[in-house]
C-alpha positions in Angstrom: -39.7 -5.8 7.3 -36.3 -5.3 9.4 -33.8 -8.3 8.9 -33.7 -10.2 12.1 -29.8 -12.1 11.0 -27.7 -12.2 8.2 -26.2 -15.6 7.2 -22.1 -15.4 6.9 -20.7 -17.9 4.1 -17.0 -17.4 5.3 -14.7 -20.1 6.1 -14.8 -19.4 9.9 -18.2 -19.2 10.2 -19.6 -22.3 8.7 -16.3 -24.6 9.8 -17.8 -27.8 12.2 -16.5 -27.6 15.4 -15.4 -32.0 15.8 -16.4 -33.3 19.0 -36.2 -43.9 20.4 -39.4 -42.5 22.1 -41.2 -39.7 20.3 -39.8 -36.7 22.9 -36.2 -35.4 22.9 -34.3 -36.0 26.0 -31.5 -38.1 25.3 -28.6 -37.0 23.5 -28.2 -37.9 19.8 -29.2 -37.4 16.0 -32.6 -36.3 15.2 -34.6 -35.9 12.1 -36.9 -33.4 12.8 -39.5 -31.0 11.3 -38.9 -27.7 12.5 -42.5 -26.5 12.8 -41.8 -22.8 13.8 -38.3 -21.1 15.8 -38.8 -18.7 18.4 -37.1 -15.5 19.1 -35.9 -15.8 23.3 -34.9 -12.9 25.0 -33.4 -12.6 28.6 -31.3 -9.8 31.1 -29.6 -7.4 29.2 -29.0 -8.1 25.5 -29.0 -11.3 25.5 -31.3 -12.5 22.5 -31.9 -16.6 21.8 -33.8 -18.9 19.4 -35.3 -22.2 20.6 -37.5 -24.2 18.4 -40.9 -25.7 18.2 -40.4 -29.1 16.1 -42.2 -32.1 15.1 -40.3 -35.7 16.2 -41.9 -39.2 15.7 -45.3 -37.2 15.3 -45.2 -35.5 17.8 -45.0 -31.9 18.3 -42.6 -30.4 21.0 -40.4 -27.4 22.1 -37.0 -28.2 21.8 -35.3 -25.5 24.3 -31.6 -26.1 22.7 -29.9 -23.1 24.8 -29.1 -21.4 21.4 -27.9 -17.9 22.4 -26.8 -15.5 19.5 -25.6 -12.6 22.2 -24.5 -12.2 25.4 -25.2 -9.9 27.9 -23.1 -6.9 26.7 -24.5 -7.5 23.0 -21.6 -9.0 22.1 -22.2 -12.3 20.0 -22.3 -16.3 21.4 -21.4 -19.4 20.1 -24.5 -20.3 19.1 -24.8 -17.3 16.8 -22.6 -19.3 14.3 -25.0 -22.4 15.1 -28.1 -20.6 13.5 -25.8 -19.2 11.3 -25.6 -22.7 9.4 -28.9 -23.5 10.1 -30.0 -20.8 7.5 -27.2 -22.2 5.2 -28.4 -25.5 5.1 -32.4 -23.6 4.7 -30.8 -22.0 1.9 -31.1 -18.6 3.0 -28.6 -15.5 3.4 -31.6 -13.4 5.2 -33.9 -14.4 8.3 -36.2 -11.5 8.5 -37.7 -9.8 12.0 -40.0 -12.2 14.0 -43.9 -11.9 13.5 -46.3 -12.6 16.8 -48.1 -15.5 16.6 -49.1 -18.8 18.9 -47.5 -22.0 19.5 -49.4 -24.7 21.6 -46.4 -25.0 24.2 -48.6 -24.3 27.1 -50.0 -26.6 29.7 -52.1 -29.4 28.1 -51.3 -27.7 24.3 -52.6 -24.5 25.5 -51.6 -21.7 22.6 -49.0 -19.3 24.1 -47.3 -15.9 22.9 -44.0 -16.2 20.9 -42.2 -14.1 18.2 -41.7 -16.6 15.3 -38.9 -16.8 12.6 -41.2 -17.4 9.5 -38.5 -17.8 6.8 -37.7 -20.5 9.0 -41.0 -22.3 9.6 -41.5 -25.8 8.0 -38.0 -26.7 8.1 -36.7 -30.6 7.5 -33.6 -30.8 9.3 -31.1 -33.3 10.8 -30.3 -32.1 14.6 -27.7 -33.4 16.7 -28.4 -32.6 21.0 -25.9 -33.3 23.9 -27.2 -33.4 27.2 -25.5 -31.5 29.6 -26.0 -32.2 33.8 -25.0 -29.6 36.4 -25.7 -28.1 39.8 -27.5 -24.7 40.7 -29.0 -23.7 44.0 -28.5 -27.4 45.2 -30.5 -28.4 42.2 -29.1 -31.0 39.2 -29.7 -28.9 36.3 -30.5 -30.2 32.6 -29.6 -28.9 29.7 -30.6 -29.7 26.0 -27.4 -28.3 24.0 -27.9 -28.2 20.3 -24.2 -28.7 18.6 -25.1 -28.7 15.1 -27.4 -28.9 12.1 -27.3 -31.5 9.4 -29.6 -31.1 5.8 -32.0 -34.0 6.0 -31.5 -35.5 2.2 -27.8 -36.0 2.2 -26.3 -35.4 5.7 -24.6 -32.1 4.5 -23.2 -29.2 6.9 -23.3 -25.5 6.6 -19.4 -26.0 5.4 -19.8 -28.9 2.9 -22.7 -26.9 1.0 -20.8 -23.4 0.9 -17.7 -25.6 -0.3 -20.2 -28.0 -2.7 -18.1 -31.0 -1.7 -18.1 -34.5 0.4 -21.8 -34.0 1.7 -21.9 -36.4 4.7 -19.0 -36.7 5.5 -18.7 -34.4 8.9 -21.8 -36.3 9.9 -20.2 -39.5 9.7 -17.2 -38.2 11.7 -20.0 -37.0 14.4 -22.2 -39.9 14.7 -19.5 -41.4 17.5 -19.6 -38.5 19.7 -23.9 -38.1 18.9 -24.7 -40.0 22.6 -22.2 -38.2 24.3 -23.5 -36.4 27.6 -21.6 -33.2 29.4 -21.7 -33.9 33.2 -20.2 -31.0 35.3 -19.8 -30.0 39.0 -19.3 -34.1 40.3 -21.9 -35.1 38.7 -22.0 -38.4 36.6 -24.1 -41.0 34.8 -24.9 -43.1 37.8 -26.5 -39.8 39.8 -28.4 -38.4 36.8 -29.7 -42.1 35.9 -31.1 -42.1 40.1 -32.4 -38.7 39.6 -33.9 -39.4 36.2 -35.4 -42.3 38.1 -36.7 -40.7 40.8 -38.5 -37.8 38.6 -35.6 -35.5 38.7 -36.5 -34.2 42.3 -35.2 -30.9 43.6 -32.7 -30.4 46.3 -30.9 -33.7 45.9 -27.7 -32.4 44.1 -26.2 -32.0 47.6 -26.2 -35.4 48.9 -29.6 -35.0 49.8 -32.0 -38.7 48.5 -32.9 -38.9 44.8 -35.4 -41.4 45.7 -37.1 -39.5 47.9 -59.3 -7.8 22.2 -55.5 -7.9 20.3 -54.9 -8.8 16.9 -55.6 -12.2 16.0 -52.3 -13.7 16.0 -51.1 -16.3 13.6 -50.8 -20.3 14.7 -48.5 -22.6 13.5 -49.4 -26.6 12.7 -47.3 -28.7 10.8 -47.3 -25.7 8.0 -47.3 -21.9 8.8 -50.6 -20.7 8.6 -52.1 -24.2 9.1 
C-alpha cells in the first residue's frame, strides 16, 4: 500500500504557532475520539482531511478546513497541522486511504469516503476557532482546527519530539481556546442574531436576520466495528 503522508520531526515542522452540548460549534478545547479521518479533495490539487469523531457520545463530522495542498500542489498550513497529529498518534507513516462508509448522511445515512485507517480510533485533545465571513451576500462559518493536543498529558507534536514540559503549550493556549475570527464587518453581535435566527441566507448585506460494488468497510466507535 502507497504512503498517503509522511510525518516530519524537524523543529519547523512540529513548532506551535501561539495564538458544553454534545456537537461542536463553538470555539474551544475538545477531547474527542477520532472515529475515522477522511481524505477531501477539491479543484485542482487541492487534497484535505476532515474528521468523523465521537464528542459527549455523540458521533459527528467535524469539517475543520484542514487543507494539506493548494491548488497548484503546493503545500498549506494545515499540512503541518496533520503533520503533528500523527506525532502525537505516534506515527512517522499514514498509509493511502481505503473506501469505506461513514454514517454522515441525512438521518445517519452511510455515505462514501476514503478513510485514513492508521488514523482510526484516535483519543485526542482538539482545539477549533470559529471563523465568520461573507460570500455571495451569505455570512459564512467556518470550523478552523488550530492544533492537536495528546489526551493523557496535554502534550504537542513539539513537546513529544523534544520529550520535555508536556502541557505546557496547552496551558499557554487555553486563553486564546474561545477566541472567534470575524472578518468582512462582521462581529459578535451579528453572528449571535444570525445564529438566532437559524443562520438565514442573504442577510450578510443588511438584509433581516430575523427574518453491486465491493462491500465497503464501516466505521463505529472501532474500525471494523
Amino acid at each position: 500500500m502507497g504512503s498517503f503522508f509522511k510525518a516530519k520531526t524537524d523543529k519547523e515542522s512540529v513548532k506551535e504557532e501561539v495564538g458544553g452540548g454534545k456537537y461542536i460549534s463553538k470555539s474551544g478545547l475538545y477531547d474527542i475520539n477520532i472515529v475515522a479521518p477522511f481524505v477531501v479533495t477539491g479543484s485542482g490539487e487541492v487534497t484535505g482531511v476532515d474528521f468523523f469523531i465521537e464528542y459527549n457520545g455523540q458521533k459527528q463530522p467535524l469539517y475543520g478546513n484542514l487543507k494539506l495542498t493548494n491548488k497548484d500542489g503546493s503545500e498549506n498550513f494545515g499540512s503541518k497541522v496533520f503533520n503533528k497529529l500523527m506525532i502525537i498518534a505516534g506515527l512517522e507513516d499514514v498509509s493511502d486511504p481505503i473506501e469505506a462508509e461513514l454514517p454522515m448522511g441525512k438521518k445517519g445515512a452511510m455515505k462514501d469516503a476514503a478513510v485514513l485507517e492508521d488514523l482510526a480510533d484516535l483519543d485526542v485533545k482538539v482545539r477549533v476557532q470559529m471563523e465568520y465571513s461573507v460570500y455571495n451576500g451569505n455570512i459564512s462559518e467556518k470550523t478552523i482546527i488550530k492544533g492537536f493536543y495528546r489526551t493523557e498529558d496535554g502534550a504537542t507534536a513539539e513537546e513529544i519530539v523534544n520529550e520535555s514540559d508536556f502541557g505546557v503549550q496547552l496551558e499557554k493556549d487555553k486563553p486564546y481556546a474561545e477566541n472567534v475570527t470575524f472578518k468582512d464587518g462582521l462581529d459578535a453581535e451579528a453572528i449571535s442574531t444570525w445564529i438566532a435566527a437559524k443562520r438565514p441566507k442573504g442577510t450578510a448585506n443588511g438584509g433581516s436576520a430575523s427574518t453491486t460494488p465491493t462491500k465497503k468497510p464501516s466505521f463505529g466507535k472501532k474500525f471494523g466495528k
